[in-house]
C-alpha positions as CSV (number, residue, x, y, z in Angstrom):
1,X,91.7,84.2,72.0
2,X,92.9,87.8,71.2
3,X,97.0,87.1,71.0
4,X,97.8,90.6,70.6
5,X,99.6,92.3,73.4
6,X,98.5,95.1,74.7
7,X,100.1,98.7,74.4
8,X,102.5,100.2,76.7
9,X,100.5,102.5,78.3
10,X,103.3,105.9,79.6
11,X,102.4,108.6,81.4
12,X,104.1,111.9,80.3
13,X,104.9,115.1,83.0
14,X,106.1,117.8,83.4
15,X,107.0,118.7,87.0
16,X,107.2,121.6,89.6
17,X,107.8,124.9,88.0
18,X,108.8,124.0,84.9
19,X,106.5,125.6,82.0
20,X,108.8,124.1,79.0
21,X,107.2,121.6,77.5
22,X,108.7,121.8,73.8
23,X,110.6,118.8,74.6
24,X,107.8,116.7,75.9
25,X,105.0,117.2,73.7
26,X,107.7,115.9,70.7
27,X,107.9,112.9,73.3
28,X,104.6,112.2,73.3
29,X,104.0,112.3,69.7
30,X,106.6,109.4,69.1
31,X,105.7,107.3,72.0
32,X,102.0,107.5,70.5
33,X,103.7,106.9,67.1
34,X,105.5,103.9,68.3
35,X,102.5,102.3,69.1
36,X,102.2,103.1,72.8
37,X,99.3,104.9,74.9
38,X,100.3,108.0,76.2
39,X,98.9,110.2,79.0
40,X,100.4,114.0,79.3
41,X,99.9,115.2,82.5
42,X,100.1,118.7,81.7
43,X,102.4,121.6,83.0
44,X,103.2,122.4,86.3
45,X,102.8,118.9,88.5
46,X,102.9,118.1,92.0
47,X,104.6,114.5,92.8
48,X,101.7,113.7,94.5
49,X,99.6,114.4,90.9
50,X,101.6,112.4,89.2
51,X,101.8,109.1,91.6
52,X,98.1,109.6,91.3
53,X,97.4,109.8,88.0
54,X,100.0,106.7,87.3
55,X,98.0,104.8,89.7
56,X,94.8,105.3,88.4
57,X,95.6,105.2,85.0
58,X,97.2,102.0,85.5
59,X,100.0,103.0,83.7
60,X,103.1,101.1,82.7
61,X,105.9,103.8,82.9
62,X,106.0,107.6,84.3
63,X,108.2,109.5,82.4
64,X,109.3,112.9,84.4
65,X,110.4,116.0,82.3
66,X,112.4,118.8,84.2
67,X,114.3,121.1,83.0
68,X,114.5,123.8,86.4
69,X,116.9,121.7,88.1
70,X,114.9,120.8,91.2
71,X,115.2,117.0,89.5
72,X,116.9,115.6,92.5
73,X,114.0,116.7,94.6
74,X,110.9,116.0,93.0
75,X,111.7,112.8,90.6
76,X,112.6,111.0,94.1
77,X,109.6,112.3,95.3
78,X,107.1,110.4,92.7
79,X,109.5,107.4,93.2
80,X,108.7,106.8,96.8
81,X,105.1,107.5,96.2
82,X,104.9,105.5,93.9
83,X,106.8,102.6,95.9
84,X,104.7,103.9,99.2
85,X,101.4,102.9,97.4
86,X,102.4,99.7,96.2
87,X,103.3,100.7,92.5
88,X,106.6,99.4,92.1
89,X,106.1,97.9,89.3
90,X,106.0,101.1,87.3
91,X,109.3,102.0,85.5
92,X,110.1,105.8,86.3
93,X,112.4,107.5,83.7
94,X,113.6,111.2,84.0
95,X,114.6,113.7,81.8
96,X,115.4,117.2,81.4
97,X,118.3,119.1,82.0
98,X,120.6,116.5,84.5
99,X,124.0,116.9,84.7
100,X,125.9,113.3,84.6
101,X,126.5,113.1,88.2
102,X,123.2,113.8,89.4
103,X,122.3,110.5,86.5
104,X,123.7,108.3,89.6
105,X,122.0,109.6,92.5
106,X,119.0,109.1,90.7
107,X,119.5,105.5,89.4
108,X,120.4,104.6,92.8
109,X,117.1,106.2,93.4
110,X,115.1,104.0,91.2
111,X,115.1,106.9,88.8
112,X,116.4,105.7,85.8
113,X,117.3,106.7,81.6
114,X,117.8,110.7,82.7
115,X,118.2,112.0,79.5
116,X,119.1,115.0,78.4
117,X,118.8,117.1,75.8
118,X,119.2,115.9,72.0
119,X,119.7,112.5,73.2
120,X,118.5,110.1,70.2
């Protein structure tokens, strides 16, 4: 019996039309560093691109990157997707450029971490 668990699998995307991706690609390399199976969705995502892509990639976290401030739109928008196709088991973090108040509205969203820039 193989007792080693197997690897957080995280989808990475960057959302609407937001062609800054700087930020996520340095993501990516650390989540892959830190032992974890990443997926990069690419630039310029529909919600409905990345639910599906989660879904079939069976992933274990979607982590949104936005940076054009239409955050409180479209990271909602994968939630309920998401939760709309029975996939509410994946965690969904955000991140980007999110002023504090708008971290609230989306935790009470189901949209959670919302970090911003140089956060460690």
């Amino acid at each position: 019996m193989d007792s080693r668990k197997k690897p957080i699998r995280i989808l990475v995307s960057k959302l609407g039309l937001d062609g800054h991706d700087r930020g996520a690609l340095v993501i990516c390399r650390g989540l892959r560093d830190a032992g974890m199976e990443v997926i990069y969705s690419g630039l310029f995502c529909t919600p409905e691109k990345v639910a599906k892509i989660a879904i079939d990639e069976d992933v274990d976290v979607v982590a949104m990157s936005l940076l054009n401030g239409a955050h409180l739109t479209l990271f909602p928008k994968v939630k309920s997707l998401l939760d709309k196709e029975g996939a509410r088991d994946i965690l969904v973090l955000g991140g980007g450029i999110i002023p504090k108040k708008d971290k609230e509205i989306l935790e009470r969203q189901g949209v959670y971490g919302n970090f911003g820039p140089v956060t460690p």
